[in-house]
C-alpha angles and dihedrals in degrees: 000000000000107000112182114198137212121214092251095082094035094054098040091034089056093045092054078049092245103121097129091062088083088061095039099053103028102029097209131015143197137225139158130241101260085057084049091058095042089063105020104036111022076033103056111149092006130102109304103013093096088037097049092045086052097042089051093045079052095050109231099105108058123193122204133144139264110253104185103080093170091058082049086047091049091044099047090065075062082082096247136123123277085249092044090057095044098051082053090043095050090048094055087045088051090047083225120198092212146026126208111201138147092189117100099217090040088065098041097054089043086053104047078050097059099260124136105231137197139159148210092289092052091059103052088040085066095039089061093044091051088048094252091124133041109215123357097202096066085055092042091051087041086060097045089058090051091054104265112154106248126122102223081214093041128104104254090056094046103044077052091062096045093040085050093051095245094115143022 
C-alpha cells in the first residue's frame, strides 16, 4: 500500500514522541522534497527533523518529487498552498492508496480527489485500540500544549476519546 504524508503527522507524531508508529503501521512512506524542507529544513532542531532524517537514511521514508505540474496547477485553484497541492498531486501520482494529513484543506481536497485520508489522531486513535498505547488522551492533551489544533472541548477530541474507550 503506497501512503504519501504531509508534515503535519511527522512533526506532531514526533512531539507526542510516536514517531515510530509511521513505521509501524505503514512500513514505508512517501513524501516530496518541499515536506522534507518544512520539517527538516524550516524544522531544524524541532519535533520530527531528527526522526524524519533517521527514518530516510533508513530507508523507509522515501522522498521524490512530484513530476505532474498541470494536476498541482489544477489542484492549486482548490485554495491551497503550492506544497498542499503537491503532497495531493504526488498521491494521486502515486496512486496512493493513503494520505496522511493533519491539514483540513489538505483532506478535503484528497478526498474530493479519491484518497483515503487520516491524521495524526487517527493514528494514535488505532495505536491505543491495538494496545500500543496506553492511554490517547495524555498524548491529545501533549499536542494541544504544543500548539496542535485540537479543542480539548471540541468534537474531534472528544469523539477520540469515545472512539478510544476512555468516555462515554
Amino acid at each position: 500500500m503506497t501512503v504519501v504524508a504531509d508534515s503535519g503527522p511527522c512533526i506532531h507524531l514526533a512531539i507526542a514522541g510516536q514517531f515510530p508508529l509511521l513505521q509501524q503501521y505503514f512500513h514505508q512512506l512517501f513524501i516530496i522534497p518541499q515536506v522534507y524542507d518544512e520539517v527538516v529544513t524550516q524544522g531544524k532542531g524541532r519535533p520530527g527533523d531528527s526522526e524524519l532524517r533517521q527514518a530516510i537514511k533508513d530507508g523507509w521514508v522515501v522522498v521524490e518529487p512530484v513530476t505532474d505540474p498541470v494536476v498541482v496547477q489544477r489542484l492549486l485553484a482548490s485554495n491551497i498552498s503550492e506544497t498542499d497541492a503537491a503532497v495531493v498531486a504526488y498521491a494521486l501520482e502515486k496512486q496512493a492508496r493513503l494520505v496522511l494529513s493533519d491539514d483540513a484543506e489538505v483532506r478535503r481536497v484528497a478526498e474530493r480527489e479519491g484518497l483515503l485520508v487520516t491524521g495524526s489522531v487517527g493514528i494514535l486513535i488505532r495505536a491505543r485500540l491495538e494496545g500500543v498505547v496506553r492511554e490517547l488522551k495524555p498524548l491529545l492533551d501533549q499536542l494541544v500544549t504544543a500548539g496542535f489544533h485540537l479543542d480539548p472541548q471540541g468534537g474531534v477530541y472528544q469523539d477520540a476519546l469515545k472512539r478510544a474507550g476512555e468516555i462515554r
